[in-house]
C-alpha positions as CSV (number, residue, x, y, z in Angstrom):
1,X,26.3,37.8,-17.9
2,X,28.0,41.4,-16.8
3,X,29.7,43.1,-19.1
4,X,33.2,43.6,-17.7
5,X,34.0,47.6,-16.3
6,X,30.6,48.5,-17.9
7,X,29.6,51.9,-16.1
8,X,26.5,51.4,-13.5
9,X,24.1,53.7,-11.8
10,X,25.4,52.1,-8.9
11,X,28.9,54.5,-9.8
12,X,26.3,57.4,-9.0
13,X,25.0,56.0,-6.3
14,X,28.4,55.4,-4.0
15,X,29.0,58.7,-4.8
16,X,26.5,60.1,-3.3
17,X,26.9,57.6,-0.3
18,X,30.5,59.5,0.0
19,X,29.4,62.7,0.2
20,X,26.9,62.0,3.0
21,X,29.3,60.5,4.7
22,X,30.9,64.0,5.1
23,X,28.4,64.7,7.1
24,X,28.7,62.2,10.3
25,X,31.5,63.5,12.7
26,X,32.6,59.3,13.5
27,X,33.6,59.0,10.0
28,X,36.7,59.3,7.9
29,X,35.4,61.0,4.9
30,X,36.9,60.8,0.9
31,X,39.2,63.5,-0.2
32,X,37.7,66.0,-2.8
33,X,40.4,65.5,-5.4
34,X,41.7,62.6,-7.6
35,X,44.2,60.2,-5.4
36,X,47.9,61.9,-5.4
37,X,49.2,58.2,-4.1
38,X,50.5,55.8,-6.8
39,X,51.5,52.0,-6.2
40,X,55.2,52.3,-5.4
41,X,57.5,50.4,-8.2
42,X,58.3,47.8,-5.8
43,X,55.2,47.0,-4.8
44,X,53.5,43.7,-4.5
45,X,51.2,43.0,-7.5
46,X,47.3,42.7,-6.6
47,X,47.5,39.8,-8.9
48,X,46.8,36.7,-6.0
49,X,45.2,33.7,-5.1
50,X,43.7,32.4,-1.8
51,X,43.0,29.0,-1.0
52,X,40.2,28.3,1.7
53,X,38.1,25.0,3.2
54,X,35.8,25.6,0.2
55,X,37.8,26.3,-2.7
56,X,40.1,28.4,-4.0
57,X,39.8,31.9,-5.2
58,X,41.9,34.0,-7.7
59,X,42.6,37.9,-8.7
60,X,43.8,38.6,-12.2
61,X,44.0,41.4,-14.7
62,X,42.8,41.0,-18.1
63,X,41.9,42.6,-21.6
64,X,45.1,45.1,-22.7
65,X,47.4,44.8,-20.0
66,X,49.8,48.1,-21.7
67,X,46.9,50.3,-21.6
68,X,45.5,50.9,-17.7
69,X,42.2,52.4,-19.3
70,X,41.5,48.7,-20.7
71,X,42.7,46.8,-18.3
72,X,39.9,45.4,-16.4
73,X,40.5,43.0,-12.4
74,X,38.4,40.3,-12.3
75,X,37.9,37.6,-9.8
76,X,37.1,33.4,-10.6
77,X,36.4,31.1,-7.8
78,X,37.1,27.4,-8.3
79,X,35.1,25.5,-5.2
80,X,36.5,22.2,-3.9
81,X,33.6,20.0,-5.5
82,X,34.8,21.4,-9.5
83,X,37.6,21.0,-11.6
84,X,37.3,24.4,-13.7
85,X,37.4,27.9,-12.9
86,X,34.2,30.3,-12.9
87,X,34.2,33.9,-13.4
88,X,32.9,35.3,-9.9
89,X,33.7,39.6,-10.4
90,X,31.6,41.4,-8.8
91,X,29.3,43.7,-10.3
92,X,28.6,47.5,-11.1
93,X,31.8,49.3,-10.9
94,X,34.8,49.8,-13.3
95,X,37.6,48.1,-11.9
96,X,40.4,49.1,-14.0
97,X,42.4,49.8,-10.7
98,X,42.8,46.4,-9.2
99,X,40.6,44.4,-7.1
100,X,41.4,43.7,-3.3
101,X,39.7,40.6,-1.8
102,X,39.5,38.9,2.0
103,X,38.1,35.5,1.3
104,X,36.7,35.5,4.7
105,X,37.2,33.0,7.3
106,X,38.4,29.7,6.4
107,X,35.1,27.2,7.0
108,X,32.7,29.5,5.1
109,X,32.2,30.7,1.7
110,X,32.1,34.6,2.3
111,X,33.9,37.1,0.3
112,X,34.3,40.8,0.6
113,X,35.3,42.9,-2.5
114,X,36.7,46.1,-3.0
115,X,37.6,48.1,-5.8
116,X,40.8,50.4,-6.0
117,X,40.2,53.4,-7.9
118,X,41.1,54.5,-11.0
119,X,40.7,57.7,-12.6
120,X,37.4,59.8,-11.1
121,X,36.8,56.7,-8.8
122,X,38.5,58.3,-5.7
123,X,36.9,56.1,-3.2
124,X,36.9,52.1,-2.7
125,X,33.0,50.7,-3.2
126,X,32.4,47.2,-1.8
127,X,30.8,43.7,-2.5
128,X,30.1,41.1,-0.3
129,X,29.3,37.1,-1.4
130,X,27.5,35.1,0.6
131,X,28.1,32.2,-1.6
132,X,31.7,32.0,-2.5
133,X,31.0,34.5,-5.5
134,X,27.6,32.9,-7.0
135,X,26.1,36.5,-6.4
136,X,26.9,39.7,-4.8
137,X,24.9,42.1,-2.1
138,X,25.3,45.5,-3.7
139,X,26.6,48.2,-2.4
140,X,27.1,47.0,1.1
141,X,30.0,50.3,2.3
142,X,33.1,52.3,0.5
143,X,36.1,52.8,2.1
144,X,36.9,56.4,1.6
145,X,40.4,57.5,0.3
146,X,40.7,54.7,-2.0
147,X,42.4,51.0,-0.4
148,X,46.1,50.9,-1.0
149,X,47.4,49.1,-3.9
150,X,48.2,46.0,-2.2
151,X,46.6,42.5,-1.9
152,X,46.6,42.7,1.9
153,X,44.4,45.9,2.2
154,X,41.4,44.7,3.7
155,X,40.4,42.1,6.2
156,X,36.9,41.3,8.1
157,X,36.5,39.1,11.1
158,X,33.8,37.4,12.6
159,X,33.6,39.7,15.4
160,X,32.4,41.8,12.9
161,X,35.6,44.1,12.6
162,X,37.2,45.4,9.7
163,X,40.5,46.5,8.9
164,X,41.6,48.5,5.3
165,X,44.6,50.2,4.7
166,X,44.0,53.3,2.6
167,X,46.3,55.9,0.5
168,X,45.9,59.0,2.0
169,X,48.3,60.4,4.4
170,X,51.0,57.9,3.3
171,X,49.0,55.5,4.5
172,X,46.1,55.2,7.2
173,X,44.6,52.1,8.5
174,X,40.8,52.6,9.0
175,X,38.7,50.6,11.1
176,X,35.0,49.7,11.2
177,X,32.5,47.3,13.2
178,X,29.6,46.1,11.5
179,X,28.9,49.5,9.0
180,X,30.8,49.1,6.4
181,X,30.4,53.0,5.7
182,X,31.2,54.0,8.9
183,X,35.0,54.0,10.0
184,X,37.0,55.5,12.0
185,X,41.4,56.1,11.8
186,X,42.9,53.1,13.7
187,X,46.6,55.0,13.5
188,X,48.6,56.8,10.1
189,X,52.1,56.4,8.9
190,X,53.0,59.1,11.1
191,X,52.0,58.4,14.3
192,X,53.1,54.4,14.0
193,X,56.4,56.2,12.3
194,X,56.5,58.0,16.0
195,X,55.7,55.0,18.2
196,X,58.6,53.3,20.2
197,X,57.9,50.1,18.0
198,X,57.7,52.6,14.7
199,X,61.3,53.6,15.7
200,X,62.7,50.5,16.1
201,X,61.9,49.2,12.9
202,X,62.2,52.3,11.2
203,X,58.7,52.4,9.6
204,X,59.0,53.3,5.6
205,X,55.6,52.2,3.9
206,X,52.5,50.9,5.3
207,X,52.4,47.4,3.3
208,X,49.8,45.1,4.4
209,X,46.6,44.9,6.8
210,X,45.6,41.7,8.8
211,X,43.6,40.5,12.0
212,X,44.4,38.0,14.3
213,X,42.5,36.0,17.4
214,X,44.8,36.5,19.6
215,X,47.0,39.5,18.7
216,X,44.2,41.9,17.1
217,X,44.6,44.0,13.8
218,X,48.5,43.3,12.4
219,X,50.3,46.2,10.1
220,X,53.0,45.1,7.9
221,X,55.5,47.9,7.1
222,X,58.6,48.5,5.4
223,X,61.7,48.9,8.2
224,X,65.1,50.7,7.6
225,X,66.5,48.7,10.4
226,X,68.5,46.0,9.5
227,X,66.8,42.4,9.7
228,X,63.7,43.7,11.2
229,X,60.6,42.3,9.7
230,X,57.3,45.2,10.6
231,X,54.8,43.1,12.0
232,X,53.2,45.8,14.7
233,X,50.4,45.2,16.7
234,X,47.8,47.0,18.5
235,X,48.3,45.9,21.9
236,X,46.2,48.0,24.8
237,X,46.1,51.2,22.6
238,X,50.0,51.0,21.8
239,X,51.5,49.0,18.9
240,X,54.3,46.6,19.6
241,X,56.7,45.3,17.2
242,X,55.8,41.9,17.2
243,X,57.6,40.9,14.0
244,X,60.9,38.7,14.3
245,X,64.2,39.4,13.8
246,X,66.1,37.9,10.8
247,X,69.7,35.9,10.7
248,X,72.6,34.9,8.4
249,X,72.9,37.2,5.5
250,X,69.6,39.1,6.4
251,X,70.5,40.7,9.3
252,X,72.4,43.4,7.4
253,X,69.2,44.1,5.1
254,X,66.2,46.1,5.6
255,X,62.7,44.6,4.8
256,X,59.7,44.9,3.8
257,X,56.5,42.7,4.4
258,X,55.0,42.0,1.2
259,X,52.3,39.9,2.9
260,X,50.6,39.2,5.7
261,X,47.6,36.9,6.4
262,X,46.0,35.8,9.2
263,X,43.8,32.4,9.6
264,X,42.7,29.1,11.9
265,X,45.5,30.8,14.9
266,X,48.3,31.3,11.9
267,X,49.7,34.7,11.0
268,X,52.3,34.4,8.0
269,X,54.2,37.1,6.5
270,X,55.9,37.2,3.4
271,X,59.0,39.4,3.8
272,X,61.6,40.9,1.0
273,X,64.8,41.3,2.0
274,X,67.3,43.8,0.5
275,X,68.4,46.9,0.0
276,X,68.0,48.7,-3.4
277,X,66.3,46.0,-5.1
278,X,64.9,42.9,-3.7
279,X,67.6,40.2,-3.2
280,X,65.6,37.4,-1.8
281,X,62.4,36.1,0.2
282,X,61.6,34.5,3.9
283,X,58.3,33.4,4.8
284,X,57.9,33.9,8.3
285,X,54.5,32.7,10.6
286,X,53.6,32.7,14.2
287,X,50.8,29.8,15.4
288,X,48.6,31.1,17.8
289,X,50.9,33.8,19.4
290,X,53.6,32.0,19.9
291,X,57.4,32.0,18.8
292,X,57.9,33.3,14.6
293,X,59.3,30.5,12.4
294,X,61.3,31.5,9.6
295,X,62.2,29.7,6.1
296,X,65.5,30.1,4.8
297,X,66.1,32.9,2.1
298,X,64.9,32.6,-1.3
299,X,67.8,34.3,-3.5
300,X,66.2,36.4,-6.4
301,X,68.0,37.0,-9.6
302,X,68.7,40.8,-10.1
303,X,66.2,42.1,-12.6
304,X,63.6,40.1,-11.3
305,X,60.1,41.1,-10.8
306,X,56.8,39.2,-8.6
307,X,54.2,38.6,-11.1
308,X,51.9,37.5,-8.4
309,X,51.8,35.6,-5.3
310,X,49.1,33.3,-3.6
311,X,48.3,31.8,-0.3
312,X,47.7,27.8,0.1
313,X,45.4,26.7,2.7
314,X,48.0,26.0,5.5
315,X,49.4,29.7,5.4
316,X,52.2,29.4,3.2
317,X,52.9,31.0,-0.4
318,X,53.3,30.4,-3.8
319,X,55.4,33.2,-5.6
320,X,55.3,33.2,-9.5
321,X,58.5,35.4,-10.7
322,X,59.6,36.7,-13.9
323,X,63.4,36.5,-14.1
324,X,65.2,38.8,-16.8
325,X,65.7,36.0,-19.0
326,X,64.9,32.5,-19.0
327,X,61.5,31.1,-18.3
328,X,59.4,31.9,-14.9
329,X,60.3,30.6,-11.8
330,X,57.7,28.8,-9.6
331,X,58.3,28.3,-6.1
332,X,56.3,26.9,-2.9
333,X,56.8,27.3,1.1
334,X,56.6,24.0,2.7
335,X,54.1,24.9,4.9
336,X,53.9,28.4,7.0
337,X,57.7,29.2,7.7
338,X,58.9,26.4,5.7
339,X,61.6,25.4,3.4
340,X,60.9,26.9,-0.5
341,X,60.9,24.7,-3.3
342,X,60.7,25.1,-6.8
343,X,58.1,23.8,-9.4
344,X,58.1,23.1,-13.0
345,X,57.7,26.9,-14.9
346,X,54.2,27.3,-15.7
347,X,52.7,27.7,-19.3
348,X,53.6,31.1,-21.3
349,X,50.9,33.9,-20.3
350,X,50.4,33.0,-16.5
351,X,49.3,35.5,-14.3
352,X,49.0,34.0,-11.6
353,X,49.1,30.2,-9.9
354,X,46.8,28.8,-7.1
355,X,47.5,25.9,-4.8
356,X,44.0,23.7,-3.5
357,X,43.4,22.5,-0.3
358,X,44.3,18.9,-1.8
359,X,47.9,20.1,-2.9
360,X,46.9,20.5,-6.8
361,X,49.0,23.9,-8.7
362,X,46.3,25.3,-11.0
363,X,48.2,27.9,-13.2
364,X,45.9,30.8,-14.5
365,X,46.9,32.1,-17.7
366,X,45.8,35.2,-19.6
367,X,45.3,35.9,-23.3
368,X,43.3,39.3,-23.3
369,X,40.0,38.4,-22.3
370,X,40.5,34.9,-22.3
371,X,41.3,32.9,-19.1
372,X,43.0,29.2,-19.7
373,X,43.8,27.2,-17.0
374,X,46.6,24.8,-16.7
375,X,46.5,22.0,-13.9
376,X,50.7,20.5,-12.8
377,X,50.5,16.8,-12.9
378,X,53.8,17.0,-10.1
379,X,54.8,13.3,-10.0
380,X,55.5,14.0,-14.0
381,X,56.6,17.3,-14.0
382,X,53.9,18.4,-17.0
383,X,51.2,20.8,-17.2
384,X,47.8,19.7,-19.0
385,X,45.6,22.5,-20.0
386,X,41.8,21.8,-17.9
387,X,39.2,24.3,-19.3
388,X,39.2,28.1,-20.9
389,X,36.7,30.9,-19.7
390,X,36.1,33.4,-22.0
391,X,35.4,36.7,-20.1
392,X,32.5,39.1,-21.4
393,X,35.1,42.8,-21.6
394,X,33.7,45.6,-23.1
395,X,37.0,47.7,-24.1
396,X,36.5,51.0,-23.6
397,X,33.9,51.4,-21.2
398,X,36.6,52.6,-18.1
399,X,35.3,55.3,-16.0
C-alpha cells in the first residue's frame, strides 16, 4: 500500500515535463520561483465531498494538522454497492498542499486529481482514475502555476475540455482540450476585472471554475457590488454576468461564490454573503439555462468558520461549520436552491460529512492518520460509528 507524501521519481519527472513545456509557444508555462499566492483567510476549505451515480467521493487532511509540513490530503471513495470507506489517493507526489478533485461526469466512475503545491512543488501534477479510484494512470499533464486553493479549481468534460483556475496573476483560468500539458489562458483577473460584466459585479477574487452544456466554462468571483452573485460566462468570446441578483437583507451585501458545480443540466453555486466577515449562506442553481433559484439565507454566527462543505447528488450542499462555542453545526440544501435544514452535530473530530445518492450523511472523522466513519441514523437523530481506515503516513517525508 503507498506510503502517504513519500517522495517519487515521478516528483523528478513532472519537473522535467515543466520545463519542456517552456519550450512550446501554445502553452502557459510554470513560473521559475516558489508560488507568492497564499489561500486567502476566508477562503473555502479544500476539505469536500462529492456525491455521483456510483458513489461518493471524499477530500480530507490528515496526520498533524498544526504542522503544514505533516499534513498530508488524501482522497477515499465509498461506491454505491459498499458500506465503508476505502482509501483512493493517488500516488507519487507529496500532497501536503491540498488535493483538488472533479469526479467526472455523473454516470461514470472517472476522476481527475490534482495536487496543489506546497513548498518546491510550484506546479500542479495530475492523476486520472478510470475506476472510481481503484488505480491511477500516472502522470497524465500538470497544470503550471499551481491550481488555486479552492475545491472548484478544476473541471473536465466529455468534450474533452478542461478548465483549472491557477494562482498566478491573481488568478488565471487556463484551458485545455485533450493534452493535459498543453493549455492555453482562457482570461486573468484583470481582464474579466475590465469586462462590462467584470464591472458590474465588481470582480474581487477569482473563486471557483466550472463547465456547463449549455452555458460553457462558468467563473465564480468575489463582487463588491451589492447582492451580486459572480457567476460569468464565456459567451461568443465575451463573458456575461450570468449570476442572479440577491433580495431581502442581501441586497446591501457583497458576495462571494464559494462554490460552483456544474452536472446532468444543473449549475449550483454556493454564495457567502457579507461584508467583513461572512454573515450567512444562499445556495443558488440554474437547470438547464434557465431562470436561478435561490434558498433563503443561512445566518452564521460571528466567529464562525466552514470546516468543509460537500455536494449531494442532486446539486445541493452540505456545509459542516465550526461555531465559536458550542458544538458544530450541520446543515443541508433541500435540493439545488432549496430551503437549509439542520442536522444532528456530527461526532467530535469530523472533517468533513458526505451525503449518498440514497440520502444517507456519512460523517468523516479524523484522528491523525486514522479515518472513522460515522453513518446518521436521521429518523433517531444518532450517529453509529460503521468502519475505521487506518491510513499508511510516513511523517516527515514532505517535499
Amino acid at each position: 500500500m503507498r506510503r502517504a507524501g513519500a517522495r517519487s521519481p515521478l516528483v523528478l519527472v513532472l519537473a522535467l515535463v515543466a520545463a519542456a513545456l517552456a519550450a512550446c509557444g501554445n502553452t502557459v508555462t510554470p513560473p521559475p520561483t516558489a508560488l507568492r499566492v497564499p489561500a486567502s483567510s476566508d477562503t473555502v476549505p479544500l476539505g469536500t465531498t462529492f456525491a455521483t451515480a456510483t458513489g461518493v467521493v471524499a477530500v480530507v487532511a490528515m496526520g498533524k494538522l498544526r504542522d503544514p509540513q505533516n499534513t498530508f490530503w488524501q482522497l477515499f471513495v465509498r461506491p454505491n454497492a459498499s458500506a465503508t470507506w476505502t482509501l483512493a489517493t493517488p500516488p507519487g507526489v507529496a500532497d501536503n498542499g491540498g488535493l483538488v478533485v472533479d469526479p467526472g461526469p455523473l454516470t461514470g466512475a472517472e476522476m481527475l486529481a490534482g495536487v496543489e503545491p506546497s513548498r518546491d512543488l510550484v506546479f500542479s501534477p495530475l492523476a486520472r482514475s478510470l475506476d472510481g479510484g481503484v488505480s491511477w494512470l500516472q502522470s497524465p499533464g500538470l497544470v503550471p502555476g499551481g491550481l488555486a486553493p479552492v475545491p472548484d479549481a478544476l473541471v473536465e468534460d466529455s468534450a474533452p475540455e478542461t478548465v483549472a483556475l491557477v494562482r498566478a496573476g491573481g488568478g488565471e483560468v487556463l484551458r485545455g482540450t485533450g493534452n493535459l500539458s498543453h493549455w492555453s489562458k482562457l482570461v486573468g483577473h484583470a481582464e474579466l476585472a475590465s469586462s462590462a460584466a467584470g464591472r458590474s459585479c465588481g470582480v474581487g477574487a477569482l473563486t471557483a471554475v466550472a463547465l456547463d452544456a449549455t452555458r460553457g466554462a462558468l467563473v465564480g468571483t468575489a463582487c463588491a457590488s451589492q447582492g451580486v452573485v459572480g457567476i460569468i460566462a464565456s459567451a461568443g468570446g465575451r463573458w456575461a454576468l450570468i449570476g442572479p441578483r440577491l433580495s431581502g437583507r442581501a441586497v446591501t451585501a457583497p458576495t462571494k461564490v464559494l462554490r460552483l458545480v456544474a452536472g446532468d443540466g444543473v449549475v449550483s453555486g454556493l454564495v457567502a454573503v457579507g461584508k467583513t466577515s461572512m454573515t450567512s449562506l444562499v445556495g443558488v442553481a440554474s437547470i438547464s439555462g434557465g431562470a436561478w433559484s435561490r434558498s433563503a439565507p443561512l445566518a452564521i454566527e460571528p466567529g464562525s468558520r466552514i470546516v468543509s462543505t460537500g455536494v449531494e447528488s442532486g446539486g445541493g450542499f452540505v456545509v459542516l461549520l465550526s461555531p465559536p462555542h458550542g458544538s458544530a453545526g450541520l446543515y443541508m440544501e433541500t435540493g439545488p436552491g432549496g430551503d437549509w435544514h439542520s442536522l444532528p452535530s456530527p461526532p467530535s473530530g469530523t472533517a468533513t460529512v458526505a451525503v449518498g445518492t440514497g440520502g444517507e450523511v456519512d460523517a468523516l472523522a479524523v484522528a491523525s492518520a486514522r479515518l472513522t466513519e460515522w453513518r446518521l441514523d436521521q429518523a433517531a437523530g444518532t450517529w453509529t460509528k460503521i468502519g475505521t481506515v487506518n491510513v499508511p503516513i510516513q511523517f516527515g517525508s514532505s517535499s
